[in-house]
C-alpha positions as CSV (number, residue, x, y, z in Angstrom):
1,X,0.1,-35.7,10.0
2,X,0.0,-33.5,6.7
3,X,2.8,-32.8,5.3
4,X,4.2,-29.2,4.8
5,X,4.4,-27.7,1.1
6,X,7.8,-26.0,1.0
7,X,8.6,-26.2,-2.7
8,X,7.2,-23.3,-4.9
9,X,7.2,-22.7,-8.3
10,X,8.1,-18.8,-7.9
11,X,7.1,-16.2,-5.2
12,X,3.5,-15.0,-6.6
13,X,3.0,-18.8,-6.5
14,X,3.9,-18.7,-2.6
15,X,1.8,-15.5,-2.3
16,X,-1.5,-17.2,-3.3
17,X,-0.8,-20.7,-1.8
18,X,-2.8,-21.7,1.8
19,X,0.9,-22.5,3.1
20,X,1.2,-22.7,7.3
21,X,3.9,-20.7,7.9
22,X,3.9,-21.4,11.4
23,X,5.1,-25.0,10.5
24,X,7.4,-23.5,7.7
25,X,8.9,-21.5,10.1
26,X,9.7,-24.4,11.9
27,X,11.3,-27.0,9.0
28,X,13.5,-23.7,8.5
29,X,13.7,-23.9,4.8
30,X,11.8,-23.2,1.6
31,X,12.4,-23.8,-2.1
32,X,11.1,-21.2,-4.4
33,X,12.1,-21.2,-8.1
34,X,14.4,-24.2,-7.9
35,X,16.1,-22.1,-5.1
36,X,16.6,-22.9,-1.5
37,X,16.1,-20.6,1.5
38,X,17.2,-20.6,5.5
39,X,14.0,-19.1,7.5
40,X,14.9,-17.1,10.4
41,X,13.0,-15.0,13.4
42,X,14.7,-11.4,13.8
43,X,15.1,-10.2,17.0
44,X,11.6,-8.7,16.6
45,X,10.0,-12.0,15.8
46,X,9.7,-10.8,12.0
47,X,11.0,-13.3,9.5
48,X,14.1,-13.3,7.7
49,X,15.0,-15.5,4.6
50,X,18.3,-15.7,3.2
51,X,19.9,-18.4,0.6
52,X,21.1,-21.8,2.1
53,X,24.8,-21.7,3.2
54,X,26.1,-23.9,-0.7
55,X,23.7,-22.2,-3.0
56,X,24.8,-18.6,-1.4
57,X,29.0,-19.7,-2.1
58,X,27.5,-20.2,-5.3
59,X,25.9,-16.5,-5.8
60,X,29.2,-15.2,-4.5
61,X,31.2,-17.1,-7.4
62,X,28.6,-15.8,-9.8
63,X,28.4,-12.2,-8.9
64,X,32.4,-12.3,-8.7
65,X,31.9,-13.7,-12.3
66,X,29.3,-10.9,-13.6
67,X,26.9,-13.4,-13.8
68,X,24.6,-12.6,-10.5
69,X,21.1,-12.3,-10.6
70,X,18.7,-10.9,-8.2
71,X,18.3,-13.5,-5.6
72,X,18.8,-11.0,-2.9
73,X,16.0,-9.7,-4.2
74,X,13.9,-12.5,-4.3
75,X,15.0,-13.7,-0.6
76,X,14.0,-10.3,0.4
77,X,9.9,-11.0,-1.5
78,X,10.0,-14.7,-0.2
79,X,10.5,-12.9,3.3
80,X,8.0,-10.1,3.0
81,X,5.0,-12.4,1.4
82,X,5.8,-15.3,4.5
83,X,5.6,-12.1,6.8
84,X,2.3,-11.0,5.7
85,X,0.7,-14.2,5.3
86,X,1.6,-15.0,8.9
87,X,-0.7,-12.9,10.4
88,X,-0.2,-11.4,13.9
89,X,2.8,-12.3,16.3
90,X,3.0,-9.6,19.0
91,X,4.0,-6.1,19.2
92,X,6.4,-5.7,16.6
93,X,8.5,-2.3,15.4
94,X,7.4,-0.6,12.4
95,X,10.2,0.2,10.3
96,X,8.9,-0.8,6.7
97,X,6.0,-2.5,5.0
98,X,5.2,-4.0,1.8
99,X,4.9,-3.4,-1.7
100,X,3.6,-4.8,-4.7
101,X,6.0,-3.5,-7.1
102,X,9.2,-4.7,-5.1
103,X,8.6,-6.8,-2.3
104,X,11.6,-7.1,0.4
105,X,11.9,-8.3,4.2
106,X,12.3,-6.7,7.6
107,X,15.1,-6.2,9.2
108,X,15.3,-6.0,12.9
109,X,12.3,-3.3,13.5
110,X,10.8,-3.5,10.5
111,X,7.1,-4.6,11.3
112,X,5.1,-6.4,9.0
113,X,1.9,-8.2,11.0
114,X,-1.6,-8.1,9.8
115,X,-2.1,-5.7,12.8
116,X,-1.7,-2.0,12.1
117,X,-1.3,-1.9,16.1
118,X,2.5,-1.6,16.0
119,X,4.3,0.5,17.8
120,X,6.8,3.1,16.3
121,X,10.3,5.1,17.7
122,X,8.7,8.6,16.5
123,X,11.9,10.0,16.8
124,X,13.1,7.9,14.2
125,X,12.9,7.6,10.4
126,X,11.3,4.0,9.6
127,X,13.6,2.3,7.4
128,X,13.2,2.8,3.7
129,X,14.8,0.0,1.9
130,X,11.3,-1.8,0.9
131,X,10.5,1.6,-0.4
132,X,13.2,2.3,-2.2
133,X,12.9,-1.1,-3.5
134,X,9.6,-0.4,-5.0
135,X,10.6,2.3,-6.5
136,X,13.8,1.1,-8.2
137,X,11.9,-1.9,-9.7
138,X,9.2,0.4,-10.8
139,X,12.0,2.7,-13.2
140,X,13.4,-0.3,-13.9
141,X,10.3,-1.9,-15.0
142,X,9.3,1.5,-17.1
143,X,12.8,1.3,-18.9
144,X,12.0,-2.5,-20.0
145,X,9.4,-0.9,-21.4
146,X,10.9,1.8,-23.4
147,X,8.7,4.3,-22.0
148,X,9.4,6.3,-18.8
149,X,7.2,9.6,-19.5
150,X,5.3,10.0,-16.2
151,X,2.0,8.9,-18.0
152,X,3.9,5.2,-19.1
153,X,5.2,5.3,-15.2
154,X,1.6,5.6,-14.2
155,X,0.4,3.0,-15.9
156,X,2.5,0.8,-14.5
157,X,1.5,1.8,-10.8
158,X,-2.1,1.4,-11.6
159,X,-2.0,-1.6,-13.1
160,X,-0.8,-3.0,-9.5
161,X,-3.7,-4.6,-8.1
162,X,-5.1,-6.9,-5.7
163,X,-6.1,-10.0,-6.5
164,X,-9.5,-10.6,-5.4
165,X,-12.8,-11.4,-6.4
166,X,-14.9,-8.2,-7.2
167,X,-18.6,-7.7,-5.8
168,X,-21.3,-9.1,-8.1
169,X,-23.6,-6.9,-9.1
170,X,-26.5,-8.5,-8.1
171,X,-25.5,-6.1,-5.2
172,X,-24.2,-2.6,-6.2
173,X,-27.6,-1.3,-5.5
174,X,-27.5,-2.2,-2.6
175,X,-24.6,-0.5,-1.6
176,X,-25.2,2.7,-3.2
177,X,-28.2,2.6,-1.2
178,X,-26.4,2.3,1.6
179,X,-24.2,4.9,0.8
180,X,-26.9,7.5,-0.2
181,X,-28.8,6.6,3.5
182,X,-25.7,8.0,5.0
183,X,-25.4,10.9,3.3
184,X,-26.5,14.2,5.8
185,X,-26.5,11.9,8.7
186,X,-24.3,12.7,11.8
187,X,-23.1,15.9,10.5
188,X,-21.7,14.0,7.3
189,X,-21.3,14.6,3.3
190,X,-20.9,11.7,0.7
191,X,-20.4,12.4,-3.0
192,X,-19.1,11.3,-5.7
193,X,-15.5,12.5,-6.2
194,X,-16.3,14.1,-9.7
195,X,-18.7,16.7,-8.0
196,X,-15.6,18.0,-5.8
197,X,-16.0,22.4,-5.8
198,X,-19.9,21.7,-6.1
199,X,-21.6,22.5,-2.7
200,X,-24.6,23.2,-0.9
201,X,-28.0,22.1,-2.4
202,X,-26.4,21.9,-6.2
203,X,-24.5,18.9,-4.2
204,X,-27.1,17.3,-3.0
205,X,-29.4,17.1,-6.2
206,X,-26.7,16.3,-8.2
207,X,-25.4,13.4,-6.2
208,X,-28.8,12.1,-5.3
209,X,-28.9,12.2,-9.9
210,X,-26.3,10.0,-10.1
211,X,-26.3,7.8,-7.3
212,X,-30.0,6.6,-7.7
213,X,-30.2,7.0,-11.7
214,X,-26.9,6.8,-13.5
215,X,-25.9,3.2,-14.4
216,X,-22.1,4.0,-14.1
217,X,-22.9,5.2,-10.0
218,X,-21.0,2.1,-9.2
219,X,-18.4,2.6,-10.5
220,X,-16.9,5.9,-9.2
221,X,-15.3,6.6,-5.8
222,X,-17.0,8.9,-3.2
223,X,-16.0,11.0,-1.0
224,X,-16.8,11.5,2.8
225,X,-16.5,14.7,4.8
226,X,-17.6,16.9,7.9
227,X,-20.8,19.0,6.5
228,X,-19.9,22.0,5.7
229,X,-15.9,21.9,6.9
230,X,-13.4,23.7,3.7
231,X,-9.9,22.9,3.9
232,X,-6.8,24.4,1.9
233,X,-5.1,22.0,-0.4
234,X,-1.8,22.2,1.9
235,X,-3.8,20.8,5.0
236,X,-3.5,17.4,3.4
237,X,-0.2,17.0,4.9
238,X,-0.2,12.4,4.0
239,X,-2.8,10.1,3.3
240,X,-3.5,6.4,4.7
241,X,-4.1,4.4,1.7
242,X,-6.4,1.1,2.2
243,X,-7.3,-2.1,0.5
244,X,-10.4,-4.5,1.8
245,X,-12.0,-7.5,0.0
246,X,-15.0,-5.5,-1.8
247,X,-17.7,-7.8,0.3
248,X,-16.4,-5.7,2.7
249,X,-17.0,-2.3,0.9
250,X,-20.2,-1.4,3.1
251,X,-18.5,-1.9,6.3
252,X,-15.3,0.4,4.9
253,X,-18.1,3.0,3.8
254,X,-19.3,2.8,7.3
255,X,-15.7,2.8,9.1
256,X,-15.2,5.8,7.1
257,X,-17.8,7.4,7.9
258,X,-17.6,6.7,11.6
259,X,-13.9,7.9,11.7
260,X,-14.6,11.2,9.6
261,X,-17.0,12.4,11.9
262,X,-15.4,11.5,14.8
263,X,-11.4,12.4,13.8
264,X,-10.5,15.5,13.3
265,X,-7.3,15.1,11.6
266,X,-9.1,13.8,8.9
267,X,-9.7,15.9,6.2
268,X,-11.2,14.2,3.7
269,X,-12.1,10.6,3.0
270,X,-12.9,8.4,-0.1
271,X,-14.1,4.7,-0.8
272,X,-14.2,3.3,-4.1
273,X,-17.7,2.4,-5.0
274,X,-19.2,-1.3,-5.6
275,X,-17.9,-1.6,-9.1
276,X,-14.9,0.0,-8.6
277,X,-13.5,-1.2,-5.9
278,X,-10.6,-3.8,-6.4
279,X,-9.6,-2.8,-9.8
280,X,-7.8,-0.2,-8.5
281,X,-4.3,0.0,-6.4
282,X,-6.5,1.5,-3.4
283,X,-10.0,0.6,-2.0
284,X,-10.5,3.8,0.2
285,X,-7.9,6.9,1.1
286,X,-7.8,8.9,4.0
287,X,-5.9,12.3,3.5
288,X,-5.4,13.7,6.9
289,X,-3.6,16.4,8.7
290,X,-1.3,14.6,11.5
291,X,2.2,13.2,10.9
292,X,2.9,9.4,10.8
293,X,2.3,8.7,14.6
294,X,-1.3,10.2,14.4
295,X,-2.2,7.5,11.3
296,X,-1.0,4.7,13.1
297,X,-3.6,5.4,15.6
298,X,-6.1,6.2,12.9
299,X,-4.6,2.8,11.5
300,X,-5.6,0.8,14.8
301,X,-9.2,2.6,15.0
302,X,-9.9,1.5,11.4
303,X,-9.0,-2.4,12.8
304,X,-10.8,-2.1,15.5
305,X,-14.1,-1.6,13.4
306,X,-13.2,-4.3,10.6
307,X,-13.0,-8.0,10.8
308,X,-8.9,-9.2,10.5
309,X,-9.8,-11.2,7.1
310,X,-11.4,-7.7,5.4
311,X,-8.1,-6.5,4.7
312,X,-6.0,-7.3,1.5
313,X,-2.1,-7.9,1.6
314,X,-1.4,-5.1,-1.2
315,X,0.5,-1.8,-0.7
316,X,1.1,0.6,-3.8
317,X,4.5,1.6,-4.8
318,X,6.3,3.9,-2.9
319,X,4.5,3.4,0.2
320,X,5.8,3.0,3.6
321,X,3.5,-0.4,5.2
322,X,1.7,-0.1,8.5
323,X,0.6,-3.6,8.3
324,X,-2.0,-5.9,6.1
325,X,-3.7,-3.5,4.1
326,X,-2.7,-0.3,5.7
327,X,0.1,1.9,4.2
328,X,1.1,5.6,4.6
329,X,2.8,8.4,2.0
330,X,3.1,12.0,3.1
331,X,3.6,15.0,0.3
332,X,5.1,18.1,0.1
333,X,3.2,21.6,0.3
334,X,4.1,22.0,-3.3
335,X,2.8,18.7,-4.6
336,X,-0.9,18.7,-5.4
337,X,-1.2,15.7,-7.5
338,X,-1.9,11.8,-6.7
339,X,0.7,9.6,-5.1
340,X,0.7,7.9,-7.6
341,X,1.4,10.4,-10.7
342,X,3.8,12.7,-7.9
343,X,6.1,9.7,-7.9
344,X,5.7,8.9,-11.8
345,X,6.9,12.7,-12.0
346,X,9.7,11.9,-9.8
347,X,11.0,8.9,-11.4
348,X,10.6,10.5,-14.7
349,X,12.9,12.8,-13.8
350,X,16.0,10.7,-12.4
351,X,15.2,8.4,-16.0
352,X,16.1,11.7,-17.5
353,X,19.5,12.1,-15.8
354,X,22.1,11.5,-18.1
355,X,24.8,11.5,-15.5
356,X,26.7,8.2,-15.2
357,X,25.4,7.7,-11.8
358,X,23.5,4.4,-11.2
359,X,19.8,4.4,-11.0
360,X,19.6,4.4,-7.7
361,X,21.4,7.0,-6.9
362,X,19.9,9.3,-9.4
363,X,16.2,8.2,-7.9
364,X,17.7,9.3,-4.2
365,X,18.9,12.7,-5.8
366,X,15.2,13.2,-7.8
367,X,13.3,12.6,-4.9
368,X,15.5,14.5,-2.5
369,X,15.2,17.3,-4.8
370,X,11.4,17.1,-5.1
371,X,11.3,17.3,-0.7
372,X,11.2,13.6,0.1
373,X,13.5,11.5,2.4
374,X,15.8,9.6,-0.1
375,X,16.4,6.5,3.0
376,X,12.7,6.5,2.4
377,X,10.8,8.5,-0.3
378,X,7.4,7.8,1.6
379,X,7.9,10.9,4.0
380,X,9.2,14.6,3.4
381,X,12.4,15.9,4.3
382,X,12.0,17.8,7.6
């Protein structure tokens, strides 16, 4: 019988390791950074992971001491990377996902399968302390640096990325061929995203240009629509943010594609190209019109027309998780910039609060003032 690996040399070793969980599950402990962890089931079958009973005594004389670290926080990453690496275990209750930024468990309804087909109590907020999570280590992170303008923030965000093995580009053609073939079919538009405002037959010269002639074609994201459909900027009420292994970047063009045309809610769509995708936070973006119940079904759609191992265990920062790969964000009606730099804004602003508030709290106050949920900055205030 093999035996189980349960010592790890720190969490992102954990993350990439081929460890069975399953069996780890049932030894009921880990070591991770000379530190060792009780493994739990919630009530909702999630995993919890808290310090063993001597080394916790120990934190508590510390932290009376001023000497504490963060090995909450660590439990709460060992948790959420032995969560997504398990894989599906039943219907489960979505109350928060996963970040890259700041990784932390589930407590009892907080989903966290490989599955995005989860259910949800829509008449309830899910809970927000991953997200906030991300975001605090994010400002934190930005101070370290000695540069929290919203451009250093948004650095930092981008540079968050999957770790997987990019396509070769022996086959970029190829899949810019495939893209182009698409393009006009089934009442469908694919560009790339720098044409956005050109239309009509100036569209379709232009992108036919770039995509069979320009070397950098690959290396651009393109986006998918209904022919012929305008929206307002304040349609895009969220967006469904999603990363896949880029072997798997023709069938996400084709998902895409298929789910455009067919969903409604969906106002616009975009898939990172060959060469671009993974070396960016997000391999493909819906930005849709429905509310967090009306993605999850978009999420389970979206599964049903990948393979399970095409998706990536990676959420950006600030991102509320609706399973392996699939994450959610709303924005206000005044917002009309990325995720990614409306958050930088954000956090910019609660680094410039001079008050003598702690950082959390001045985050929940910035984003609260900016229109988001401070118990979880990934959706508005209603």
């Amino acid at each position: 019988m093999n035996s189980i690996q349960t010592r790890f040399s720190n969490v992102e070793a954990l993350r990439h390791s081929e460890v069975d969980v399953q069996a780890l599950k049932a030894h009921g402990q880990i070591e991770v950074g000379g530190k060792c962890y009780d493994i739990r089931a919630a009530a909702n079958n999630d995993l919890t992971v808290q310090r063993s009973d001597k080394q916790m005594a120990m934190s508590k004389f510390f932290k009376k001491a001023g000497l504490s670290g963060s090995s909450g926080s660590q439990s709460d990453q060992i948790a959420q990377v032995l969560n997504e690496k398990r894989g599906p275990s039943g219907p489960r209750l979505i109350r928060q996902g996963q970040t890259h930024l700041g990784r932390m468990p589930f407590n009892i309804e907080e989903g966290q399968g490989s599955s995005a087909a989860t259910s949800v109590q829509n008449s309830r907020l899910p809970n927000g302390r991953l997200v906030n999570s991300s975001i605090l280590q994010w400002a934190e992170k930005a101070k370290a640096n000695g540069n929290t303008s919203s451009s250093a923030l948004y650095r930092i965000y981008s540079k968050e990325l999957p770790r997987v093995e990019l396509l070769p580009r022996t086959e970029h053609r190829a899949c810019l061929a495939h893209m182009y073939k698409l393009n006009g079919k089934d009442g469908i538009s694919i560009w790339p995203q720098f044409l956005d405002g050109v239309r009509g037959v100036q569209l379709k010269h232009d992108t036919k240009v770039f995509m069979m002639d320009n070397p950098k074609a690959a290396d651009e994201f393109y986006k998918i629509e209904r022919s012929g459909t305008q929206f307002p900027d304040e349609a895009v009420k969220a967006r469904l943010t999603i990363n896949v292994k880029p072997q798997f970047q023709k069938a996400m063009v084709d998902a895409a594609v298929r789910l455009t045309a067919d969903r409604h809610d969906i106002i616009t769509a975009k898939v990172a190209g060959p060469a671009k995708i993974g070396t960016l936070t997000d391999a493909a973006v819906f930005y849709v019109s429905g509310d967090f119940s009306a993605a999850q079904t978009l999420a389970k759609e979206l599964q049903a027309l990948l393979p399970d191992d095409a998706f990536i265990n990676h959420t950006p920062a600030g991102m509320q998780s609706m399973g392996k790969g699939l994450c959610y964000a709303e924005r206000t009606s005044q917002d009309r910039t990325s995720h990614g730099m409306s958050r930088a804004s954000i956090i910019e602003s609660a680094l410039a609060d001079t008050s003598r508030s702690s950082l959390e709290k001045k985050l929940r106050n910035a984003f609260k003032s900016a229109g988001y949920n401070p118990d979880n900055p990934a959706f508005r205030l209603e």
